[in-house]
N, CA, C and O atoms as a printed pandas DataFrame, in Angstrom:
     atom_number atom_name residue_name chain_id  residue_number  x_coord  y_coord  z_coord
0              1         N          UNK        A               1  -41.385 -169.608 -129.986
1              2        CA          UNK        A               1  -40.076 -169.030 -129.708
2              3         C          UNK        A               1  -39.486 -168.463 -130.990
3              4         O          UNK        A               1  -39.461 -169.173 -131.995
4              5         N          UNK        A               2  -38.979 -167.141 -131.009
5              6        CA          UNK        A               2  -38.106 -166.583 -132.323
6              7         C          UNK        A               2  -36.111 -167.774 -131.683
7              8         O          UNK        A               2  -35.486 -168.027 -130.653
8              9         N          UNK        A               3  -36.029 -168.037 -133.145
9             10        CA          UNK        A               3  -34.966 -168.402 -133.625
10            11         C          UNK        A               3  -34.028 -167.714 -133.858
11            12         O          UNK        A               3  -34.090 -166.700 -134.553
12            13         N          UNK        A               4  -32.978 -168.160 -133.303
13            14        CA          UNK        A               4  -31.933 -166.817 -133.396
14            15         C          UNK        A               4  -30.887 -168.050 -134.890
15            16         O          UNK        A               4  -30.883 -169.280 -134.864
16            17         N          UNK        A               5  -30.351 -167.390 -135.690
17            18        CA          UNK        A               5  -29.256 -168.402 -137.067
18            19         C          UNK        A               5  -28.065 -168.150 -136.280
19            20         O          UNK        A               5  -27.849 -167.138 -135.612
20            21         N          UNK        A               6  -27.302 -169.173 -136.420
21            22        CA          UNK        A               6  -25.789 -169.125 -136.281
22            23         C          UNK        A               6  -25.139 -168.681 -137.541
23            24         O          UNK        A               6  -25.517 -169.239 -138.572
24            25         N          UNK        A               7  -24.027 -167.571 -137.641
25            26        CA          UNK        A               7  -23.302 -167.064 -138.142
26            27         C          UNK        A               7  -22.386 -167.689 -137.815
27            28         O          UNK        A               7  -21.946 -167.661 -136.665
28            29         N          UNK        A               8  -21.626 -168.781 -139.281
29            30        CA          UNK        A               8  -20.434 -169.401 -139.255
30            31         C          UNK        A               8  -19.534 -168.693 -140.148
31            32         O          UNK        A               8  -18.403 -169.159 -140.008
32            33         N          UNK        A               9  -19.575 -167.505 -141.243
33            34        CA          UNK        A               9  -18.280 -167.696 -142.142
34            35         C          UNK        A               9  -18.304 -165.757 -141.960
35            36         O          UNK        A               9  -18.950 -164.793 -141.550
36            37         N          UNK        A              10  -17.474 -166.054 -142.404
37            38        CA          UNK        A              10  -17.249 -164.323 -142.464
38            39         C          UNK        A              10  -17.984 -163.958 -143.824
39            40         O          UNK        A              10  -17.991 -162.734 -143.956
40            41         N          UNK        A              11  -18.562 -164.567 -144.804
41            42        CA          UNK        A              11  -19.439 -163.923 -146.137
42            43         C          UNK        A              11  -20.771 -163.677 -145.163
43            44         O          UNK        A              11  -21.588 -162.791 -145.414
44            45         N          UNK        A              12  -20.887 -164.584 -144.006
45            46        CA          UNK        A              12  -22.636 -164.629 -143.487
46            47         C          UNK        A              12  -22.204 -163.449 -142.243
47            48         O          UNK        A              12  -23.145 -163.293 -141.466
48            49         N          UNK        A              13  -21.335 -162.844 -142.001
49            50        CA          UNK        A              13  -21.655 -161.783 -141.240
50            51         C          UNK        A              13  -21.554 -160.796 -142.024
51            52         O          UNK        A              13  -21.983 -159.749 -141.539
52            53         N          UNK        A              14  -21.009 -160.709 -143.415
53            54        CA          UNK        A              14  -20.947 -159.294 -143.853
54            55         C          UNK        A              14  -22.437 -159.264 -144.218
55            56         O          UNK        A              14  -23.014 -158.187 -144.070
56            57         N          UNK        A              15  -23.177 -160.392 -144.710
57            58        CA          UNK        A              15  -24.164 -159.849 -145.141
58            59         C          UNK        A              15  -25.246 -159.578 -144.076
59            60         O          UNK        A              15  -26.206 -158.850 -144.328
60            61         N          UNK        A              16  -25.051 -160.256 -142.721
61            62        CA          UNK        A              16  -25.867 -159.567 -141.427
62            63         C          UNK        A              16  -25.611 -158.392 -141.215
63            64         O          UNK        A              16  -26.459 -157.563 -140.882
64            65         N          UNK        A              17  -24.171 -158.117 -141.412
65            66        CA          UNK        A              17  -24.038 -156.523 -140.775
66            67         C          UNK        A              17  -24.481 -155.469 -142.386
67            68         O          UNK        A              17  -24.886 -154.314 -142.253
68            69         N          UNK        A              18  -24.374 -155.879 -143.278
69            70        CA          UNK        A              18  -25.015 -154.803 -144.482
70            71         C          UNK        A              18  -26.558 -155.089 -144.112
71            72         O          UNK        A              18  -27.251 -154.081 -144.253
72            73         N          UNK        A              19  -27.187 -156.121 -143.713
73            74        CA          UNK        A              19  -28.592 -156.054 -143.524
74            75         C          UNK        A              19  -29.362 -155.266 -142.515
75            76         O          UNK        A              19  -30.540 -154.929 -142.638
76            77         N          UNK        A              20  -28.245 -154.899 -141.079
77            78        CA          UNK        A              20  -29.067 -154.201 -140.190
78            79         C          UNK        A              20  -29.042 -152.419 -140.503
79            80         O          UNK        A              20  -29.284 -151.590 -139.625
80            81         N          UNK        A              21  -28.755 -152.133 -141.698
81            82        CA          UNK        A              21  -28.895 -150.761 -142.416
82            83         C          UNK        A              21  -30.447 -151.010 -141.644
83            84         O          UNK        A              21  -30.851 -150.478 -140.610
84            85         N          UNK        A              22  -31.303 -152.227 -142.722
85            86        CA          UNK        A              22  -32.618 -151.683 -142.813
86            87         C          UNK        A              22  -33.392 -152.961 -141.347
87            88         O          UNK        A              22  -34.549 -152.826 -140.950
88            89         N          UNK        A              23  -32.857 -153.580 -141.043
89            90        CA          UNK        A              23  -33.362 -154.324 -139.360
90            91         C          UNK        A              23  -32.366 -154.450 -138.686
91            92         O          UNK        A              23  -31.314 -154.616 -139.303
92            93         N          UNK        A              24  -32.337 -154.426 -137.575
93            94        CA          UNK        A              24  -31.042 -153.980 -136.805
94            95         C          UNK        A              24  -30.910 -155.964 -136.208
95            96         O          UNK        A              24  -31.743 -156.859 -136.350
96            97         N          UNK        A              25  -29.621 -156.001 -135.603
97            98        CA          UNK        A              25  -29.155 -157.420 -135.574
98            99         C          UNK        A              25  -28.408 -157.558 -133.690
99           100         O          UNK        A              25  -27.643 -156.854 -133.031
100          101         N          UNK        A              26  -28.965 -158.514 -133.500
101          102        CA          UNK        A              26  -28.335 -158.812 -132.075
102          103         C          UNK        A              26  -28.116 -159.853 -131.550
103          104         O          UNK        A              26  -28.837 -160.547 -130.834
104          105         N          UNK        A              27  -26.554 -160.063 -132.084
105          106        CA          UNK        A              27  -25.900 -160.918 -132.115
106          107         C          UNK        A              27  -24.961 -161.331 -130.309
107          108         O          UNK        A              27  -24.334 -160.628 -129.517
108          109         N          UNK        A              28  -25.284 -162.589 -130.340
109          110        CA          UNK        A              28  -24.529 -163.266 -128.951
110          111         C          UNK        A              28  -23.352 -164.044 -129.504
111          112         O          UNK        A              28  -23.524 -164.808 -130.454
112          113         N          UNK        A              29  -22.253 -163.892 -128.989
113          114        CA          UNK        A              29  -21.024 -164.368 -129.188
114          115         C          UNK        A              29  -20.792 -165.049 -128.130
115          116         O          UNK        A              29  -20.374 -164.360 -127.199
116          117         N          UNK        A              30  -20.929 -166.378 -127.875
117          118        CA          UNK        A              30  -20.892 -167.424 -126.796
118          119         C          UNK        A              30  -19.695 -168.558 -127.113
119          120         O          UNK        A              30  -19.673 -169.260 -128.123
120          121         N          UNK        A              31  -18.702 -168.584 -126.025
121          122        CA          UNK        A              31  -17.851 -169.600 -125.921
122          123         C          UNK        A              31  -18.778 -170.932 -125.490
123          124         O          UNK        A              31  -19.565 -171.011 -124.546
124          125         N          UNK        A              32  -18.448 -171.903 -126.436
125          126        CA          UNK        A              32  -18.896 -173.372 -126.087
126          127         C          UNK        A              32  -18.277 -174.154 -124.474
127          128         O          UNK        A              32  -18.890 -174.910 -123.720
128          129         N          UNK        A              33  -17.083 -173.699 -124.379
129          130        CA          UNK        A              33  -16.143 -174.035 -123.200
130          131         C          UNK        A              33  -16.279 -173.082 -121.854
131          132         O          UNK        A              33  -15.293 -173.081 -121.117
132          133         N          UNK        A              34  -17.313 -172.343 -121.502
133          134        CA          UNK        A              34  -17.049 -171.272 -120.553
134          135         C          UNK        A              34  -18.802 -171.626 -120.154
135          136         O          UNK        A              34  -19.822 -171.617 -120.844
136          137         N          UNK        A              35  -18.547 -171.908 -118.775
137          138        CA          UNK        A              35  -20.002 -171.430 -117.530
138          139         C          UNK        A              35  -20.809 -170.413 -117.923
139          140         O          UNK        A              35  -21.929 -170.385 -118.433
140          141         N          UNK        A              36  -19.582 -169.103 -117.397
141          142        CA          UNK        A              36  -20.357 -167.690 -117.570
142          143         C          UNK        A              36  -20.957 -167.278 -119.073
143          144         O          UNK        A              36  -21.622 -166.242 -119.087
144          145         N          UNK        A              37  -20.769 -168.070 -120.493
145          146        CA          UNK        A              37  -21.368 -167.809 -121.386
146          147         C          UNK        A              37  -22.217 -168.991 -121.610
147          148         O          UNK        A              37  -23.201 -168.710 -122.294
148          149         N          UNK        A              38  -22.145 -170.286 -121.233
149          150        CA          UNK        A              38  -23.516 -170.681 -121.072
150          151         C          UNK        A              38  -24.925 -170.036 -119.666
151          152         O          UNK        A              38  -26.070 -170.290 -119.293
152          153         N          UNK        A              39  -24.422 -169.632 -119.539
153          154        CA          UNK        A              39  -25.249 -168.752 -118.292
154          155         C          UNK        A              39  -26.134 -168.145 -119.588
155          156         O          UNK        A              39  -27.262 -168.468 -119.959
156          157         N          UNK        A              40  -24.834 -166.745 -120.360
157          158        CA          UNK        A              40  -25.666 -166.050 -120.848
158          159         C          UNK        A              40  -25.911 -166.515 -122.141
159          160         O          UNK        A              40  -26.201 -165.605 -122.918
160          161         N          UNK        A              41  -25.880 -168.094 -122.824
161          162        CA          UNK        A              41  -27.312 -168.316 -123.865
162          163         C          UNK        A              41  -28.322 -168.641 -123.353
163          164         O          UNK        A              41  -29.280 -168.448 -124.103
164          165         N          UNK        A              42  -28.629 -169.135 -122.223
165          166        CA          UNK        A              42  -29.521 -169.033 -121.661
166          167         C          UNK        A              42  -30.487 -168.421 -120.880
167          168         O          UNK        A              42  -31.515 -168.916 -120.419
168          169         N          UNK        A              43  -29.953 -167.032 -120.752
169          170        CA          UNK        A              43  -31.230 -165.937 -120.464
170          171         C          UNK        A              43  -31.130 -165.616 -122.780
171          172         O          UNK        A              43  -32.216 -165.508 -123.348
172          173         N          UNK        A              44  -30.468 -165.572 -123.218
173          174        CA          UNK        A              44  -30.894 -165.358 -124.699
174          175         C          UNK        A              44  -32.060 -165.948 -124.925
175          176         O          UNK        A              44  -33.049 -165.430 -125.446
176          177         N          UNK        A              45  -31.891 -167.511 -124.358
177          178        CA          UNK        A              45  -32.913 -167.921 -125.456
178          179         C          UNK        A              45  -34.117 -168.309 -124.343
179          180         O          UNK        A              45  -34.758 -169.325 -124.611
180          181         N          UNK        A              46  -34.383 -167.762 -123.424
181          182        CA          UNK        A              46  -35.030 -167.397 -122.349
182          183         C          UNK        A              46  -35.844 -165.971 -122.785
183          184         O          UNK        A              46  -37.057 -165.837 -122.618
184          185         N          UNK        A              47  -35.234 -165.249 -123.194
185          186        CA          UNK        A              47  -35.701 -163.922 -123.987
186          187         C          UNK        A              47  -36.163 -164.298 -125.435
187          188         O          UNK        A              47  -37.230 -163.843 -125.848
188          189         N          UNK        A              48  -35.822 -164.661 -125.784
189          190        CA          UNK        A              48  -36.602 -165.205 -126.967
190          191         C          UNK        A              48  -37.613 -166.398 -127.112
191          192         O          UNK        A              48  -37.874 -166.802 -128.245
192          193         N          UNK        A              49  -38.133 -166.917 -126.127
193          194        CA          UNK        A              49  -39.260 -167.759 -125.864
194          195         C          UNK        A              49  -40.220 -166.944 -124.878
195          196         O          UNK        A              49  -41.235 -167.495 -124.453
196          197         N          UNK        A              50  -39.892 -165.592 -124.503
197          198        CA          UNK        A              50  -40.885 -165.045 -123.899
198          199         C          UNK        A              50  -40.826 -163.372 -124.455
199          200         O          UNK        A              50  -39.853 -162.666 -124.188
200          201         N          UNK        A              51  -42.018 -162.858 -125.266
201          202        CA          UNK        A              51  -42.245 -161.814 -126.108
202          203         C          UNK        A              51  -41.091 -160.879 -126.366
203          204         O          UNK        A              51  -40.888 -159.789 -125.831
204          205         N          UNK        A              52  -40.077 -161.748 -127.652
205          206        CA          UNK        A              52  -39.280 -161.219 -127.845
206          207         C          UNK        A              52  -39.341 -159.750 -128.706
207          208         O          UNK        A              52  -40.531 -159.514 -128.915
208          209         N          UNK        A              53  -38.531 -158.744 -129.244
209          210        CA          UNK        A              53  -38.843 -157.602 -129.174
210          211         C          UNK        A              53  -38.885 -157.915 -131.209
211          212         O          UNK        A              53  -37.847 -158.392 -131.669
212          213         N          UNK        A              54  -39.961 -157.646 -132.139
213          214        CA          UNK        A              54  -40.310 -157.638 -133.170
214          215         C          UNK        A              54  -39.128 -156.791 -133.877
215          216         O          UNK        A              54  -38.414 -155.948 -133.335
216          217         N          UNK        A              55  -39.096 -157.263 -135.346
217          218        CA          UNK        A              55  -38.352 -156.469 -136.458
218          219         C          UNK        A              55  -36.859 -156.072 -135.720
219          220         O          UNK        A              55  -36.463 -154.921 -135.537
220          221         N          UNK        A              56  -35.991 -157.574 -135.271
221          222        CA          UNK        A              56  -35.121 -157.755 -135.281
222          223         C          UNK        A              56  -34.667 -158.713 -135.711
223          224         O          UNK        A              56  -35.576 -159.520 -135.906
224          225         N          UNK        A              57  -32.974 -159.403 -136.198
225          226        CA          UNK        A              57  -32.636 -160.503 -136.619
226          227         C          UNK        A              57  -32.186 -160.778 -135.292
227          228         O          UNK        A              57  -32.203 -159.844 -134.490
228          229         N          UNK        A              58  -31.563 -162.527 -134.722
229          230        CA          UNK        A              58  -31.326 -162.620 -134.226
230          231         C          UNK        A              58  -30.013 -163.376 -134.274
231          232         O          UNK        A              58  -30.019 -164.101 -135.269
232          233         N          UNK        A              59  -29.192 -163.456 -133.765
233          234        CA          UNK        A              59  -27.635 -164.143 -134.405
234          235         C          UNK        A              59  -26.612 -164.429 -132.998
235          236         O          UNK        A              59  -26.351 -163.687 -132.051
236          237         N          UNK        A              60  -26.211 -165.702 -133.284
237          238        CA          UNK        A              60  -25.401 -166.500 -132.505
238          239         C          UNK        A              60  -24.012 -166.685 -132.941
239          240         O          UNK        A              60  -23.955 -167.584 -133.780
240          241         N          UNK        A              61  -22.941 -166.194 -132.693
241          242        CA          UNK        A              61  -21.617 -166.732 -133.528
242          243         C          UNK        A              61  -20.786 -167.861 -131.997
243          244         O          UNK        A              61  -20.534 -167.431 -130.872
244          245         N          UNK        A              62  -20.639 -168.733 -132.307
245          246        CA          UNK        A              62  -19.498 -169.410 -131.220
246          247         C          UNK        A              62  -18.134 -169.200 -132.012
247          248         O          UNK        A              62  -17.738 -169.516 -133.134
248          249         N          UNK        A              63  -17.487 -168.391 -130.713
249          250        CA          UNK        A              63  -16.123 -167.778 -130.656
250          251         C          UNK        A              63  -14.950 -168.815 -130.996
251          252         O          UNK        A              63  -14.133 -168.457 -131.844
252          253         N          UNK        A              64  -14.821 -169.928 -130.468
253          254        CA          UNK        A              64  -14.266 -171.010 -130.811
254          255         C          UNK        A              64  -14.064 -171.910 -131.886
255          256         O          UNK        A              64  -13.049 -172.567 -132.116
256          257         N          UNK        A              65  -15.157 -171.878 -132.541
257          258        CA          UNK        A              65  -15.542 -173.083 -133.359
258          259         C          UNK        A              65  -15.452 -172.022 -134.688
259          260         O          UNK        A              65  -15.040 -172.498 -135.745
260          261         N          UNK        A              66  -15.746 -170.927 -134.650
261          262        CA          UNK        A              66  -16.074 -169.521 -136.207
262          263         C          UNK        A              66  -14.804 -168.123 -135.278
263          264         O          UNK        A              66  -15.060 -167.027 -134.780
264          265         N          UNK        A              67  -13.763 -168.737 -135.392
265          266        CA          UNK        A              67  -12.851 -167.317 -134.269
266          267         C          UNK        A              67  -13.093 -166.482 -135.617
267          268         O          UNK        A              67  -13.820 -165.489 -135.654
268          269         N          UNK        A              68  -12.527 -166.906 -136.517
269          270        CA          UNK        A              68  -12.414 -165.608 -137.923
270          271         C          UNK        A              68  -13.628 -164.289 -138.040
271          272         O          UNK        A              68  -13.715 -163.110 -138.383
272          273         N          UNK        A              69  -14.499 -165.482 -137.466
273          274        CA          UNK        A              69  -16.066 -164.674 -137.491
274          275         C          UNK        A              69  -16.236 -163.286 -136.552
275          276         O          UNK        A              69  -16.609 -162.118 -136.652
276          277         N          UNK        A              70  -15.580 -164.451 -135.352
277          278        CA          UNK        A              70  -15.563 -163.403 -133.850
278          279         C          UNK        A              70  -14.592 -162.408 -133.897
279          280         O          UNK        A              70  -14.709 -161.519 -133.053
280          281         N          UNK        A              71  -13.501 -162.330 -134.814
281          282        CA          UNK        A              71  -12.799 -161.059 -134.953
282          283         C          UNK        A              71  -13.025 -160.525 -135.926
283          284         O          UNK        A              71  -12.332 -159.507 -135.944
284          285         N          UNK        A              72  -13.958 -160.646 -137.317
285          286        CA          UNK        A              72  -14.390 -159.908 -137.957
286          287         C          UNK        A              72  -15.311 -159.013 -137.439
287          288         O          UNK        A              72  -15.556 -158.047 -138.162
288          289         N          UNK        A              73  -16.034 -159.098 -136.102
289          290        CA          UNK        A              73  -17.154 -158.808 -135.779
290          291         C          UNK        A              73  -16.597 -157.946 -134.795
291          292         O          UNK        A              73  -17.332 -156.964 -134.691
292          293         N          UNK        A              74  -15.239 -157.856 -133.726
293          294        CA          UNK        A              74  -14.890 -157.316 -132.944
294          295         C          UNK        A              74  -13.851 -155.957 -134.029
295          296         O          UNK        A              74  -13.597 -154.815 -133.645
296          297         N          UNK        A              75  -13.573 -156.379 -134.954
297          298        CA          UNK        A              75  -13.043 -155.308 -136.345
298          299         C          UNK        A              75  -14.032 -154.187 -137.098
299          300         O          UNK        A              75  -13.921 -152.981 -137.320
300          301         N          UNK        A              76  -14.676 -154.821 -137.276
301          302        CA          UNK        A              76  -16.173 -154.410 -138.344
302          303         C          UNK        A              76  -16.595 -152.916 -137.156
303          304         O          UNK        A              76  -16.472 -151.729 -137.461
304          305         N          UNK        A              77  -17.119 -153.492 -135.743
305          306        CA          UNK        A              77  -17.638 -152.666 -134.825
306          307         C          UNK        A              77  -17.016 -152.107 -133.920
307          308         O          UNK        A              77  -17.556 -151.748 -132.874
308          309         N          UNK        A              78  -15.284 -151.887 -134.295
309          310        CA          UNK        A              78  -14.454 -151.522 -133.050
310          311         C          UNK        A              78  -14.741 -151.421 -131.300
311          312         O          UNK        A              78  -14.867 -150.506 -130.486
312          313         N          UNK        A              79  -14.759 -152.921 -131.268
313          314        CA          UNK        A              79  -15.635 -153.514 -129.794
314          315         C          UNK        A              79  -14.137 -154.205 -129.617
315          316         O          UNK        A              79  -13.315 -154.543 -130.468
316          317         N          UNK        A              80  -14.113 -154.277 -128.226
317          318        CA          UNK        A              80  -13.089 -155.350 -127.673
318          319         C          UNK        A              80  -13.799 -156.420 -127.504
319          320         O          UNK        A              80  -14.835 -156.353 -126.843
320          321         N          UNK        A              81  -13.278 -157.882 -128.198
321          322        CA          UNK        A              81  -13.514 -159.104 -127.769
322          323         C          UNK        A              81  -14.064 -159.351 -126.619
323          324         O          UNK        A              81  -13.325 -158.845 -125.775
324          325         N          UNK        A              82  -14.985 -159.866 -126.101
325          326        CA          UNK        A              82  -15.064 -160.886 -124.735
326          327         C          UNK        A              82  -16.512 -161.633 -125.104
327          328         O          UNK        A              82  -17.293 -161.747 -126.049
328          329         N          UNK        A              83  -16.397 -161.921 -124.178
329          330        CA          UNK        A              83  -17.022 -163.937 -124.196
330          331         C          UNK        A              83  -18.074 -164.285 -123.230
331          332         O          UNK        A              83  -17.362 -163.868 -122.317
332          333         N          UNK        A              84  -19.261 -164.723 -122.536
333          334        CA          UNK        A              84  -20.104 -163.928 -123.457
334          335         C          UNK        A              84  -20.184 -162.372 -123.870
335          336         O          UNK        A              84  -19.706 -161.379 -123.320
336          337         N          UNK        A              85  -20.877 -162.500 -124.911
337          338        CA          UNK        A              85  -20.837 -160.515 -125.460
338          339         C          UNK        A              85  -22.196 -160.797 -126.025
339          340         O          UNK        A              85  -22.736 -161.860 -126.334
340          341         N          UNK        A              86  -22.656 -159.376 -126.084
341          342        CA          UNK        A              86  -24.026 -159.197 -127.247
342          343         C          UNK        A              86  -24.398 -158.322 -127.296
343          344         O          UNK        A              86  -24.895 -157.786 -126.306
344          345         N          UNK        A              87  -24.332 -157.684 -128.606
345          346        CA          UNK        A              87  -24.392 -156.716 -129.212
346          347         C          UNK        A              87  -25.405 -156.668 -130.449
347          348         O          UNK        A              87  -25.739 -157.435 -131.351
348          349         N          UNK        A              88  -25.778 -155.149 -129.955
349          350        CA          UNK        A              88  -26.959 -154.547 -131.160
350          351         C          UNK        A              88  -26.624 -154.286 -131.848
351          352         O          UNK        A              88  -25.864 -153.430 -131.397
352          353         N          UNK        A              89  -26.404 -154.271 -133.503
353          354        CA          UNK        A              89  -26.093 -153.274 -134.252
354          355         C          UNK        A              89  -27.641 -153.053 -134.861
355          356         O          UNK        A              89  -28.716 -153.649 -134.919
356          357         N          UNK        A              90  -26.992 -151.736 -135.294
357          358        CA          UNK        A              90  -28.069 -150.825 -136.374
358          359         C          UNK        A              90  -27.348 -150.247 -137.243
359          360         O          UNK        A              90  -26.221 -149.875 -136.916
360          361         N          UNK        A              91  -27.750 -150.072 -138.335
361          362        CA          UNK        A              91  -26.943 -149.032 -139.523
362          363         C          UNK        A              91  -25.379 -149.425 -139.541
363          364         O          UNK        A              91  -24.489 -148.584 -139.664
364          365         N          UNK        A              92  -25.194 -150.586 -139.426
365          366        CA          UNK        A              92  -23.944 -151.048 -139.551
366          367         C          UNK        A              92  -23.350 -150.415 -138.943
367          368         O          UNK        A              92  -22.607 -149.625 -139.524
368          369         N          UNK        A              93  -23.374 -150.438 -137.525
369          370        CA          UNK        A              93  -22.920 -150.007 -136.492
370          371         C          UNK        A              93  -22.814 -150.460 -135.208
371          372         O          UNK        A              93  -23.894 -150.368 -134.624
372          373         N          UNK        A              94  -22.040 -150.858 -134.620
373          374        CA          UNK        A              94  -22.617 -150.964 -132.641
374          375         C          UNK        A              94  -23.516 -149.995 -132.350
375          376         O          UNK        A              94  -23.589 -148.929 -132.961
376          377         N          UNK        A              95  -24.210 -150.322 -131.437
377          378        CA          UNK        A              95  -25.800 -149.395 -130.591
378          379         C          UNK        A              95  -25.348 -149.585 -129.631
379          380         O          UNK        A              95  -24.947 -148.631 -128.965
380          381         N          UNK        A              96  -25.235 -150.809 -129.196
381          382        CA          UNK        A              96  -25.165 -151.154 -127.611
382          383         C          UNK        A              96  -24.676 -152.725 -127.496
383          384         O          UNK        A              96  -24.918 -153.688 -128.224
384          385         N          UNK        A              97  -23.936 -152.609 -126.359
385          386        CA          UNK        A              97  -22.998 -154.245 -126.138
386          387         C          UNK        A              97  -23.067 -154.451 -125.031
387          388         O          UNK        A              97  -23.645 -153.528 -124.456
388          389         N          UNK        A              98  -22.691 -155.404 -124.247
389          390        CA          UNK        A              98  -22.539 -155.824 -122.891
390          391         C          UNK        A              98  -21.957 -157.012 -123.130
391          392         O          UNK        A              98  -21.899 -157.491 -124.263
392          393         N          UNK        A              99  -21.350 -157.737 -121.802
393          394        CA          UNK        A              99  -20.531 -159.023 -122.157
394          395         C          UNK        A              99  -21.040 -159.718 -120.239
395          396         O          UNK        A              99  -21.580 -159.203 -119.260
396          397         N          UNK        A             100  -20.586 -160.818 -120.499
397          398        CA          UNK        A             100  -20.217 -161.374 -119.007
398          399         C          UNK        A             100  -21.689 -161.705 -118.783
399          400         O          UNK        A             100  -22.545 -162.094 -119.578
400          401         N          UNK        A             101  -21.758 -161.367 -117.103
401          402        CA          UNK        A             101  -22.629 -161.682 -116.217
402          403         C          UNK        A             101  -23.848 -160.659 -116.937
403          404         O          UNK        A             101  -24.992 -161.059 -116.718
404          405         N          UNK        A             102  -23.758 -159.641 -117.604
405          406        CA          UNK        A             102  -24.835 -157.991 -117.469
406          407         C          UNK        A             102  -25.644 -158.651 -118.791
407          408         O          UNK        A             102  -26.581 -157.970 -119.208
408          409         N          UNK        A             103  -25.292 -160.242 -119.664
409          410        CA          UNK        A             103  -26.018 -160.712 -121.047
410          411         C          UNK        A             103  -27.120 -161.517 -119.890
411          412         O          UNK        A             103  -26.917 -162.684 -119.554
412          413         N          UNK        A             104  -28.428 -160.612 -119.294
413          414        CA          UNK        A             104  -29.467 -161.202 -118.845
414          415         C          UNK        A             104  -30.936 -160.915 -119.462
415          416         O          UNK        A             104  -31.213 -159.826 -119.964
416          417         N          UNK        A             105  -31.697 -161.805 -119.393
417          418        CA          UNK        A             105  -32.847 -161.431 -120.188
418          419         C          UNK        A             105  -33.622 -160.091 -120.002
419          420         O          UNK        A             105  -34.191 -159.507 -120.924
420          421         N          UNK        A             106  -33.567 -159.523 -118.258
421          422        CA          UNK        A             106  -33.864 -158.630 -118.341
422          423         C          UNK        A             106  -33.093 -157.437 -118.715
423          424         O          UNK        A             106  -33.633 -156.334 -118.809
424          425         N          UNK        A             107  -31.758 -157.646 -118.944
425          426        CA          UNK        A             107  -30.934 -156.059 -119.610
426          427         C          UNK        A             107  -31.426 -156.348 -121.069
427          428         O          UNK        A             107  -31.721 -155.303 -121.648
428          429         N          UNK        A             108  -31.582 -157.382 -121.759
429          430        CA          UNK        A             108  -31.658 -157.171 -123.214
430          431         C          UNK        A             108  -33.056 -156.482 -123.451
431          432         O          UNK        A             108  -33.268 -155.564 -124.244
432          433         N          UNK        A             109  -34.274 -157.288 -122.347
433          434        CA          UNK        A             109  -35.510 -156.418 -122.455
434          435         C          UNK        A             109  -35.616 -154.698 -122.607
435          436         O          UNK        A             109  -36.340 -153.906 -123.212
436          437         N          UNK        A             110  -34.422 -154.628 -121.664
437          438        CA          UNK        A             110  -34.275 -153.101 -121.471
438          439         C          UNK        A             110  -33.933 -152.104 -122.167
439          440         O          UNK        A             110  -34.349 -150.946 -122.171
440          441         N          UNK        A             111  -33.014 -152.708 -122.859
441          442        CA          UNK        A             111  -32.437 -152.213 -124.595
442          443         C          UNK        A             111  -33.745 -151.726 -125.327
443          444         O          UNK        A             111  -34.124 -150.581 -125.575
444          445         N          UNK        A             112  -34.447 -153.232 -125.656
445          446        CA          UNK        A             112  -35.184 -153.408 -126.956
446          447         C          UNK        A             112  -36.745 -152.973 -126.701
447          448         O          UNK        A             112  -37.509 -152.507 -127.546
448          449         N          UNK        A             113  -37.049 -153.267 -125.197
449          450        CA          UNK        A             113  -38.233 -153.036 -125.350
450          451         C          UNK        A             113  -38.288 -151.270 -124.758
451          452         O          UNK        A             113  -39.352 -150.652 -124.756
């Protein structure tokens, strides 16, 4: 299975988001307290125990426990907040996001592969 790191401080996302210049980063922002975002870590890490997509990072922030994080990250990529969310960046940029029910293993396949 690829390992996705938790992103706790706002120094460890600037340096994820300056890193996907050169590998792009796809990060899940999961409430600890919410159904519908344990739903979606679990097609995540469902997708990542079955041929996940190469020469990506992978990154977890919980919204609750790192909020500073989760609005640096909704600032940085002019994205509206929500819970679950997950988002691609590339070139220090948003690519592509989705939130809710649509964070399933097969939409992320669909992205990446």
């Amino acid at each position: 299975m690829t390992h996705y790191r938790e992103i706790t401080t706002e120094a460890q996302w600037t340096e994820a988001l300056e890193a996907s210049a050169d590998k792009p980063l796809l990060v899940l922002k999961h409430s600890t307290r919410c159904p519908v975002s344990s739903a979606a870590l679990e097609e995540y890490e469902d997708y990542l125990k079955d041929r996940p997509a190469e020469g990506i990072d992978y990154a977890l922030v919980k919204v609750i426990e790192s909020r500073p994080v989760s609005n640096k990250i909704a600032e940085d990529l002019n994205v509206k907040h929500e819970s679950p969310q997950i988002i691609l960046v590339k070139d220090k940029a948003k690519y592509w996001a989705t939130s809710h029910w649509s964070v399933t293993k097969k939409h992320i396949r669909a992205v990446l592969d």
